[in-house]
C-alpha positions as CSV (number, residue, x, y, z in Angstrom):
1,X,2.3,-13.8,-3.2
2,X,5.0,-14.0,-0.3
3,X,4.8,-10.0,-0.2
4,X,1.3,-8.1,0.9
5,X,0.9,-4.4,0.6
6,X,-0.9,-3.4,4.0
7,X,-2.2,0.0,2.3
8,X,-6.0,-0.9,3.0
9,X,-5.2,-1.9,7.1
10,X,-3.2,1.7,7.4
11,X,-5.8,3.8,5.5
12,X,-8.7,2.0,7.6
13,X,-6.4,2.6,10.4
14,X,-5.9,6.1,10.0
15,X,-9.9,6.5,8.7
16,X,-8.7,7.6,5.2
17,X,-10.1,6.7,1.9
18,X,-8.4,5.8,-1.4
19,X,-9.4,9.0,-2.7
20,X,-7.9,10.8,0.3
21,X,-4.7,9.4,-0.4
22,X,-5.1,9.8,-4.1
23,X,-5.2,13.4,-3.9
24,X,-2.1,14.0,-1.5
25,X,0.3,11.8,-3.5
26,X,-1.2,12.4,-6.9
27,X,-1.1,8.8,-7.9
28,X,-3.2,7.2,-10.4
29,X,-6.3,5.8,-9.2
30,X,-5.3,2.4,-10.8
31,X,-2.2,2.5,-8.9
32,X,-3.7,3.3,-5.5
33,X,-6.7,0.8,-6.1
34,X,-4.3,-2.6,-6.8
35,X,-1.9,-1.8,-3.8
36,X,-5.3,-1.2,-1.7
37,X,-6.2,-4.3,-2.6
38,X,-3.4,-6.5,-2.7
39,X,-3.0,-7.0,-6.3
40,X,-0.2,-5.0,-7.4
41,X,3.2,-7.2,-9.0
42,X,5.4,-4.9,-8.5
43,X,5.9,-1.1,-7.3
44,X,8.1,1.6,-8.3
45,X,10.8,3.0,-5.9
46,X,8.9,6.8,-6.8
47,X,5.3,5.1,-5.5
48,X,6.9,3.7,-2.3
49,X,7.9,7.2,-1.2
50,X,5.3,9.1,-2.3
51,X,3.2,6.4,-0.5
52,X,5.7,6.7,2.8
53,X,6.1,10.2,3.1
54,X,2.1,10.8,3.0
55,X,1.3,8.3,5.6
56,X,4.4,9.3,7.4
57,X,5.4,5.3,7.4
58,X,8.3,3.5,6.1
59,X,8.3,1.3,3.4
60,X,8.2,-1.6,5.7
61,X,5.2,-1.0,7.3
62,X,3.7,-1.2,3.9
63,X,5.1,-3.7,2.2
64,X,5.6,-7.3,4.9
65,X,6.7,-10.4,3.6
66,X,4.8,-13.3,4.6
67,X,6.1,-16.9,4.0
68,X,4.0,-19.6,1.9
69,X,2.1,-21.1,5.2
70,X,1.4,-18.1,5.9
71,X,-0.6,-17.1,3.4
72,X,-4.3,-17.4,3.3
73,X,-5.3,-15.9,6.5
């Protein structure tokens, strides 16, 4: 997918687990657990800023695109 949610690289970042973030935003565990790893297909605009203002980020620093040669790192 040309878009990857770098949730897991800022929580490891910041030494905070799913379940930390979990409880401040008050996301489902689902929810939290596909963007961790990179499987979500979509995201709602409500998500993103409960997501953003918790880790005190902007939506870009969660969301990058990467083009197709990219991938696969």
């Amino acid at each position: 997918m040309p878009i990857e949610c770098r949730l897991s690289t800022i929580l490891g970042a910041r030494r905070l687990k799913q379940a930390d973030l979990i409880r401040a935003t008050g996301l489902a565990k689902a929810t939290v657990t596909d963007l961790y790893y990179d499987r979500a297909k979509r995201i709602d605009f409500a998500t993103l800023e409960k997501l953003c203002k918790a880790l005190n980020c902007q939506p870009g620093d969660l969301l990058v695109f990467v083009p197709d040669e990219e991938q696969g790192r």
